[in-house]
C-alpha positions as CSV (number, residue, x, y, z in Angstrom):
1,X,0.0,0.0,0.0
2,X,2.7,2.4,0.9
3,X,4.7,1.7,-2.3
4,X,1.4,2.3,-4.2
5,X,0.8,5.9,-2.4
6,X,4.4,6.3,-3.0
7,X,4.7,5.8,-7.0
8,X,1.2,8.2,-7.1
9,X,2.6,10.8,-5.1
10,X,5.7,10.3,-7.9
11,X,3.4,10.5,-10.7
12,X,1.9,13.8,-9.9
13,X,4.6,15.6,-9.1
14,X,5.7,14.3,-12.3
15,X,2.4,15.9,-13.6
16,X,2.8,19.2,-11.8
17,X,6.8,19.5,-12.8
18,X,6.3,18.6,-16.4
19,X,3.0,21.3,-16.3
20,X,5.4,23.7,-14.8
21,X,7.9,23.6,-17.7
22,X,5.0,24.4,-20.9
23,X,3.7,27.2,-18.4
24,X,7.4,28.1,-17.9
25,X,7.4,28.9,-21.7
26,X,4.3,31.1,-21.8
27,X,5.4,34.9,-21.3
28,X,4.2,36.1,-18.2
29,X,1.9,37.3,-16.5
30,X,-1.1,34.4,-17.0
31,X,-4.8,34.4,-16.7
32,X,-7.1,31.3,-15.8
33,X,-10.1,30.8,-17.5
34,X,-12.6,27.9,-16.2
35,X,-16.0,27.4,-17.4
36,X,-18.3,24.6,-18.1
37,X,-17.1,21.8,-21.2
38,X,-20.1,20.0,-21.5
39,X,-22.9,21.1,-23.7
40,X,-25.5,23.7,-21.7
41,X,-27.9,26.1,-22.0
42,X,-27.1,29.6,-23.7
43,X,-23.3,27.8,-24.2
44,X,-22.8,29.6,-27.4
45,X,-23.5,33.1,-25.4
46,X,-21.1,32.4,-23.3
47,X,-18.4,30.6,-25.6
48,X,-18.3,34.0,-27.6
49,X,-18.0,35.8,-24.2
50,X,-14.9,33.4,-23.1
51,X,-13.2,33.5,-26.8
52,X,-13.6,37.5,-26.9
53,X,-12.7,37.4,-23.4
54,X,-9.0,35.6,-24.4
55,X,-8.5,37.6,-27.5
56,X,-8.5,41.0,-25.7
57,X,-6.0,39.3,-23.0
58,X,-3.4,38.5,-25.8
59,X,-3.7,41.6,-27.1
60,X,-2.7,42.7,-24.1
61,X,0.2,40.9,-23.4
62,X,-1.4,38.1,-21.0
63,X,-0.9,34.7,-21.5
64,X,-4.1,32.9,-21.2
65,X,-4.4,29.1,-19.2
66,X,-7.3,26.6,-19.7
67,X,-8.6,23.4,-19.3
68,X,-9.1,20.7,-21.9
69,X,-12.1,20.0,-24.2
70,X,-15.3,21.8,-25.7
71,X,-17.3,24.3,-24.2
72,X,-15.8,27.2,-22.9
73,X,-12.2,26.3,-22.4
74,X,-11.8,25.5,-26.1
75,X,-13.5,28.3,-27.5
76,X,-11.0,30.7,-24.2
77,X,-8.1,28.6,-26.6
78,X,-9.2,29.1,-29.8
79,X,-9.6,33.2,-28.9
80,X,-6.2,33.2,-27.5
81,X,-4.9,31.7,-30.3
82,X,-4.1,34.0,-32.9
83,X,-1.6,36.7,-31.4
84,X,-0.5,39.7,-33.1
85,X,3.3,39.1,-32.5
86,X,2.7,35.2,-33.8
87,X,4.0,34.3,-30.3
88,X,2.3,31.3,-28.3
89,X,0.0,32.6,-25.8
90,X,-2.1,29.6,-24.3
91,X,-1.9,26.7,-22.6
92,X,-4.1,23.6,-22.5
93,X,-4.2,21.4,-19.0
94,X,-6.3,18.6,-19.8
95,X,-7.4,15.4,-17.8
96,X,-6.6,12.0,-19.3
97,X,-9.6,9.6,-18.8
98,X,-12.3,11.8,-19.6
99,X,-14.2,12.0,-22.5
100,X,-15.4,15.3,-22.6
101,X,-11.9,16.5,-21.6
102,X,-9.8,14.9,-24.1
103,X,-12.2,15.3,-27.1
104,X,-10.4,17.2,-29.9
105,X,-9.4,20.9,-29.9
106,X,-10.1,22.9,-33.4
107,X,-6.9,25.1,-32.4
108,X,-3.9,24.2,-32.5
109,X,-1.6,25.3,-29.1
110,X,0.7,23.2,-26.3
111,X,-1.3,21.2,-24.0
112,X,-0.3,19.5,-21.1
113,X,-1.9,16.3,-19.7
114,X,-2.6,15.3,-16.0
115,X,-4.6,12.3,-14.7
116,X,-5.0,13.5,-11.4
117,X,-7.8,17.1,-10.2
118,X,-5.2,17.7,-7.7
119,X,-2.5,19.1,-10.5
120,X,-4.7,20.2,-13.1
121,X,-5.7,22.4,-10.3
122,X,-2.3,23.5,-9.0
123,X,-1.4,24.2,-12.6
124,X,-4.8,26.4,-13.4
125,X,-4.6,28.6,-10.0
126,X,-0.6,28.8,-8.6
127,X,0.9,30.9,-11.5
128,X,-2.2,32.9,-12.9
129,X,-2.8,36.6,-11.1
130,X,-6.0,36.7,-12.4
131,X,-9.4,34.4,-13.3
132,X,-12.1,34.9,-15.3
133,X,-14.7,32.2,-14.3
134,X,-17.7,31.6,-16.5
135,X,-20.8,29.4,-15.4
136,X,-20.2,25.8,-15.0
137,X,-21.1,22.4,-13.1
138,X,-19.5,21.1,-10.2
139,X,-16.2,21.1,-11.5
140,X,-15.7,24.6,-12.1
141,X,-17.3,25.4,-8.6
142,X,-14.8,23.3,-6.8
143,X,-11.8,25.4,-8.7
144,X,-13.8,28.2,-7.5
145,X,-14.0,27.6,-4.0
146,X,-10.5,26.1,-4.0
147,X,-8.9,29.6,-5.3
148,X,-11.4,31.5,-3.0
149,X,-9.8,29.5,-0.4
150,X,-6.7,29.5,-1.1
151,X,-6.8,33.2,-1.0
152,X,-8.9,33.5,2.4
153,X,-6.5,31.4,4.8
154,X,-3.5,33.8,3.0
155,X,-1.8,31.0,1.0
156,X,-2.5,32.4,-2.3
157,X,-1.8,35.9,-2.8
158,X,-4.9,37.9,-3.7
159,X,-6.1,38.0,-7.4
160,X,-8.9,39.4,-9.2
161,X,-11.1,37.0,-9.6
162,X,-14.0,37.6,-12.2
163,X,-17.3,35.7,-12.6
164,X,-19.0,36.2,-15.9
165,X,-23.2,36.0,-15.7
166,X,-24.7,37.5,-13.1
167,X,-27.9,36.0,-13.5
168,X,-26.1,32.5,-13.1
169,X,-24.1,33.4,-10.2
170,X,-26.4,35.1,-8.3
171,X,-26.7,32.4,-5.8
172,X,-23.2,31.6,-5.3
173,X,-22.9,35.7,-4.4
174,X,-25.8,35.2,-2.0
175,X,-24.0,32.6,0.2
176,X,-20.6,34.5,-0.2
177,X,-22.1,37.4,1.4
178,X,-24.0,35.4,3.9
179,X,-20.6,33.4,5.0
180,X,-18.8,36.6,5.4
181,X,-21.4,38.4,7.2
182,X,-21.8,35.4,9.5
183,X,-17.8,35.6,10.2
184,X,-17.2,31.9,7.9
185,X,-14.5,34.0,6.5
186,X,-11.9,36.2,7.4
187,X,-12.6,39.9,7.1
188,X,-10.4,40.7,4.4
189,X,-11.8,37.9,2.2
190,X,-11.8,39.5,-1.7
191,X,-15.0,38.9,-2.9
192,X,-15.4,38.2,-6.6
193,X,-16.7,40.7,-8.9
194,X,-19.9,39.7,-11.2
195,X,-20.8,40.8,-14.1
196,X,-21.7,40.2,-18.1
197,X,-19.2,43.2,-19.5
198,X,-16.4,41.5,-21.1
199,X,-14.3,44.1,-21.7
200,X,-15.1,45.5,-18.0
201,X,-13.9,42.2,-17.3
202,X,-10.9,42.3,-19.5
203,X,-10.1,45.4,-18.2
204,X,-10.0,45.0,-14.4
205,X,-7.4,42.0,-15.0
206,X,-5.0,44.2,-17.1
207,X,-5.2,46.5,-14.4
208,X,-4.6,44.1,-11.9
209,X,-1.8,42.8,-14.2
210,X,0.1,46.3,-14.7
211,X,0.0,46.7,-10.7
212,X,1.8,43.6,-9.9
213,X,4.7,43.6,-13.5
């Protein structure tokens, strides 16, 4: 059992190391975008949304970071894609194992693959200083409550963290607020900002982005 937790532990710092090197080649500084990658309602809305969303980042000299598959992520890659200095801005971290995950990607761009939540997570939150988050199932809210986390017990620095559709994440808001009034969090928890602007979006993370180069 032991040498069987030990060879896992092996693999996925593996993962994480080999992850680290393709992000290692993206120019800095780097943006995480999560969002649903299975098929949902309004999903060409907010695909458009997410691959404007990654074009204006490029343009602005911000590398962008997804996860694998359809749905939001690819269409976050496919925006990033084409860069007006020809230089590669995006970076795929995709889960071996799942169907939806590893189902093919119309633009070309590195990827790196992971069999294991635990460093596709570590490689999507450590070396981005900023999110944009758009709706999603449970997946994208555990990376969302992860980063929130991470930030609230002060082991992540803080980031701007923006979450695109309001009407969608109106409920998540409404327990954030509770939890903080009710003292679940520590008084100088960021909340994250919600809205359907784009380029408001866009906008906040370059600034955030030009504060910390």
């Amino acid at each position: 059992m032991c040498f069987k937790v030990s060879m896992q532990l092996l693999g996925i710092n593996f993962q994480i190391v080999r992850g680290l090197w393709k992000i290692g080649k993206l120019p800095r500084p780097c943006v995480s975008i999560f969002g649903g990658s299975r098929n949902f309602q309004h999903e060409d809305y907010y695909r458009d949304m997410a691959s404007h969303a990654a074009h204006l980042l490029v343009h602005n000299d911000i590398s962008v970071i997804t996860g694998g598959g359809p749905g939001i992520m690819e269409a976050a890659n496919c925006g990033a894609h084409a860069t007006p200095d020809n230089i590669q801005r995006t970076l795929k971290v995709v889960i071996t194992g799942l169907a939806h995950d590893e189902s093919p990607n119309p633009c070309p761009g590195d990827a790196v693959a992971v069999n294991n939540f635990f460093a596709r997570k570590w490689l999507l939150i450590d070396y981005s200083i900023g999110f944009i988050i758009f709706p999603g199932g449970i997946g994208t809210l555990d990376e969302l409550s992860d980063l929130m986390n991470l930030m609230d017990t002060g082991k992540l620095k803080p980031r701007t963290v923006v979450l695109i559709g309001t009407e969608y994440w109106k409920p998540y808001k409404a327990f954030y607020d509770q939890a903080k009034a009710q003292n679940f969090l520590s008084k100088n928890s960021i909340s994250p900002i919600i809205t359907d602007d784009i380029e408001y979006a866009v906008k906040l993370i370059v600034t955030h982005c030009e504060e910390c180069r």
